[in-house]
PAMI-522095 format. One line per 4 residues: number of its first residue (from 0); their letters; for each residue x, y, z of N, C-alpha, C. Coordinates in nm, 2 decimals. Layout:
<sites>
NUM = A = X:Y:Z:X:Y:Z:X:Y:Z | ...
</sites>
This chain:
<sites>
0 = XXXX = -0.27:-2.07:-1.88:-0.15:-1.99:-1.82:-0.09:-1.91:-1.94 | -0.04:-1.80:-1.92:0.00:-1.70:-1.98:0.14:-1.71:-2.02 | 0.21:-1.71:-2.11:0.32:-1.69:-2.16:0.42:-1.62:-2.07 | 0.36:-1.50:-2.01:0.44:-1.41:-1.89:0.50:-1.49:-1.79
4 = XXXX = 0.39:-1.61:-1.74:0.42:-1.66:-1.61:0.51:-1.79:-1.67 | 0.54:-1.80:-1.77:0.63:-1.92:-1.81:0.78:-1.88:-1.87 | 0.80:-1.77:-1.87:0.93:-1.69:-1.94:0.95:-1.65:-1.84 | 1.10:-1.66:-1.83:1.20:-1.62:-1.64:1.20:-1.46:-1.71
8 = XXXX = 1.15:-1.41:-1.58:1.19:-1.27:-1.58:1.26:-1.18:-1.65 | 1.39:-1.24:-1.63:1.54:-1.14:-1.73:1.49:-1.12:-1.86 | 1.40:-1.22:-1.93:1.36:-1.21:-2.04:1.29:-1.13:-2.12 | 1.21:-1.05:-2.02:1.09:-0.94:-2.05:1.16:-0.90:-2.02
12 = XXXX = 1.05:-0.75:-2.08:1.14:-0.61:-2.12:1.09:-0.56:-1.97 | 0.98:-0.56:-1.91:0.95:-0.51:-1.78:0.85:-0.57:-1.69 | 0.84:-0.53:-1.57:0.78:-0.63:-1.49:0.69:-0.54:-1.41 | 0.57:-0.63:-1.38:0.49:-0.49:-1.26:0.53:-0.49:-1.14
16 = XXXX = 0.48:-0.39:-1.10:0.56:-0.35:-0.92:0.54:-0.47:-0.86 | 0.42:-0.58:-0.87:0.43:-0.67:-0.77:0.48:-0.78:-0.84 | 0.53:-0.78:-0.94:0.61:-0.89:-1.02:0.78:-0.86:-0.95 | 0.81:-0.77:-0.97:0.92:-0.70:-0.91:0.96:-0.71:-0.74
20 = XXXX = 0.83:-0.69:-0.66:0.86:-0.71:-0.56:0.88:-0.88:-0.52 | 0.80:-0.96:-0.59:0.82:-1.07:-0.58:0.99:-1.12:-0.61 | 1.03:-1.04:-0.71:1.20:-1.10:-0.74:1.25:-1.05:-0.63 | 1.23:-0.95:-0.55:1.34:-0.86:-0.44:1.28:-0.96:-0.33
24 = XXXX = 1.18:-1.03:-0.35:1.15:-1.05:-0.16:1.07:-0.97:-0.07 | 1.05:-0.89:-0.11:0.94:-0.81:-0.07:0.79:-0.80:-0.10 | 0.69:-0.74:-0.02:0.60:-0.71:-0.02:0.45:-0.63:-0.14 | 0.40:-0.68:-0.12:0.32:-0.58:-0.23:0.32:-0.36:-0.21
28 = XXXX = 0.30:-0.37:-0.07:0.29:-0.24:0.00:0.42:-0.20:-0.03 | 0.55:-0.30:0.04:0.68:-0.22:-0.02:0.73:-0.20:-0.08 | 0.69:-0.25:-0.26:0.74:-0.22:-0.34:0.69:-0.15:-0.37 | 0.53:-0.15:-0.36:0.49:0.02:-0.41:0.54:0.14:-0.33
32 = XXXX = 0.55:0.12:-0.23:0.62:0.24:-0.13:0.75:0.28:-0.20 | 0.84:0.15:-0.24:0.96:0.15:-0.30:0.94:0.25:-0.45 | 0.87:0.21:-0.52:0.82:0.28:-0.64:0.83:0.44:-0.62 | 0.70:0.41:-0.58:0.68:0.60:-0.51:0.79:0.68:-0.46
36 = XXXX = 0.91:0.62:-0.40:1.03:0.68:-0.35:1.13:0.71:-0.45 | 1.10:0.63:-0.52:1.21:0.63:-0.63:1.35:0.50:-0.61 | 1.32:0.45:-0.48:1.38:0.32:-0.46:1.41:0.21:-0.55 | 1.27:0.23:-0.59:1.22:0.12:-0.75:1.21:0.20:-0.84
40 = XXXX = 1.30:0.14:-0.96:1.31:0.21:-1.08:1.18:0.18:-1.18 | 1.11:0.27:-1.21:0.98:0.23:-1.27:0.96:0.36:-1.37 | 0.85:0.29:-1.50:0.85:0.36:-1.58:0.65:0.38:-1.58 | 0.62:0.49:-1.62:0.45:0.52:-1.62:0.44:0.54:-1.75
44 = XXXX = 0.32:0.44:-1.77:0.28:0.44:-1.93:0.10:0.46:-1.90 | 0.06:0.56:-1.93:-0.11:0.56:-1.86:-0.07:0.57:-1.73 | -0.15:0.48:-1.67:-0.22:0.43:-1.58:-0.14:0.32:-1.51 | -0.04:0.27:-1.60:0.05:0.14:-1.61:0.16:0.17:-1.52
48 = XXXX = 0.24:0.11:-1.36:0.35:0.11:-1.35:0.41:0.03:-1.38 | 0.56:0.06:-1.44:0.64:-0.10:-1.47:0.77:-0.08:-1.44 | 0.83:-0.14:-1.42:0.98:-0.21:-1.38:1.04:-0.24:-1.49 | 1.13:-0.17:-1.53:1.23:-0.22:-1.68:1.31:-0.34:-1.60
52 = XXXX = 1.32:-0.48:-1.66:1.39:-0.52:-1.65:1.57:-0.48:-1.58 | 1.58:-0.44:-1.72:1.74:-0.40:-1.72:1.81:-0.33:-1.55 | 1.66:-0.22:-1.57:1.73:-0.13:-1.43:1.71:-0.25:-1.35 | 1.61:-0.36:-1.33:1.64:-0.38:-1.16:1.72:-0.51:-1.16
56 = XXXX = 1.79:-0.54:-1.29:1.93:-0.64:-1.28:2.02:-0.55:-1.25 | 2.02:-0.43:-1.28:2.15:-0.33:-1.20:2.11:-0.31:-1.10 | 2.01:-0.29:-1.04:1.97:-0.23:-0.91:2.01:-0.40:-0.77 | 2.01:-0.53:-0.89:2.08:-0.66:-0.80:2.21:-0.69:-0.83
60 = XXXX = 2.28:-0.59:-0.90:2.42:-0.59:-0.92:2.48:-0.73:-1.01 | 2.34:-0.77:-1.09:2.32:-0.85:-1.21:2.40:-0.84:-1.31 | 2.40:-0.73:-1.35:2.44:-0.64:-1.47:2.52:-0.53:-1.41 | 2.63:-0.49:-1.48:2.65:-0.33:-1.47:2.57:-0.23:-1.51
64 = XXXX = 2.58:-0.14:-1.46:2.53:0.05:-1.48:2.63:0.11:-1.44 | 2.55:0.27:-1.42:2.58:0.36:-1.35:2.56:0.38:-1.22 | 2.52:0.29:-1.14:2.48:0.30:-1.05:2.56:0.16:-0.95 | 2.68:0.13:-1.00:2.71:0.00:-0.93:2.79:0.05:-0.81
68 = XXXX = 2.80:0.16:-0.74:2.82:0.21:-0.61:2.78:0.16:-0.55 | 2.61:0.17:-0.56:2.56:0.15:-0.41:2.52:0.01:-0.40 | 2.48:0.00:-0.26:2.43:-0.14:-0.22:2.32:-0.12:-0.24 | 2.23:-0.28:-0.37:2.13:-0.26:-0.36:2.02:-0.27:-0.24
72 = XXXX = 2.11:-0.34:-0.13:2.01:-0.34:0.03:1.98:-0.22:0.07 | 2.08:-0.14:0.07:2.07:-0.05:0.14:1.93:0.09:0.06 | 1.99:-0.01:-0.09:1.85:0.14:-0.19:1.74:0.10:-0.16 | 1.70:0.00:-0.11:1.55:-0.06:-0.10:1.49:-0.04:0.08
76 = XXXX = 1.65:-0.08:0.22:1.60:-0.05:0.30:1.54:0.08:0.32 | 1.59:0.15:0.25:1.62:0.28:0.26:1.72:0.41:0.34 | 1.71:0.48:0.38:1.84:0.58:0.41:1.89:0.51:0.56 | 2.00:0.44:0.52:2.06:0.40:0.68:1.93:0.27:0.73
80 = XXXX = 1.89:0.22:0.69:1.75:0.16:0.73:1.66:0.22:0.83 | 1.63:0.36:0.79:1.54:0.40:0.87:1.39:0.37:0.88 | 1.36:0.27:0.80:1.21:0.27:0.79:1.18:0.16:0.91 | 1.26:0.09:1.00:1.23:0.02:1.08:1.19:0.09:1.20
84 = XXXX = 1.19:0.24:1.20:1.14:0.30:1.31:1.02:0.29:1.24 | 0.92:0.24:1.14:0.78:0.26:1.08:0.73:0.10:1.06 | 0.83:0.04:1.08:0.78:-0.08:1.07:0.66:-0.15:1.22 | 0.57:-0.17:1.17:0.50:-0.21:1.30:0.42:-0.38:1.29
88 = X = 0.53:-0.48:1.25:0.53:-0.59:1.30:0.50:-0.68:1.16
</sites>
């Protein structure tokens, strides 16, 4: 076992989409959907997506930012929760 899977999250500097999606509760497919939208704060290095830590303790209202406005449910459901007209089961 890897060092990654034994160190709690907060502690790295970034996490992959499906490491990320696993802290939110979500899906593999939705976090990358989330990524792609800009929902998920992510950084591209190559070929590499990743999840800075920091952003997505602000994005769980963990931490302060700039961004402590909004609900993070509402950044993930998306606009008004519209994606449940696309959800198919």
């Amino acid at each position: 076992m890897t060092q990654e899977h034994t160190t709690d999250w907060r502690e790295r500097s970034t996490l992959t989409v499906e490491e990320a999606g696993a802290v939110l509760g979500i899906g593999r497919a939705s976090a990358y959907t989330a990524a792609g939208t800009g929902d998920l704060p992510v950084i591209r290095i190559g070929r590499r997506v990743l999840v800075p830590v920091g952003q997505l303790r602000r994005l769980l209202g963990e931490i302060e930012g700039h961004n402590d406005h909004e609900d993070p449910a509402q950044v993930l459901v998306g606009k008004a929760g519209n994606d449940d007209a696309h959800h198919t089961g």
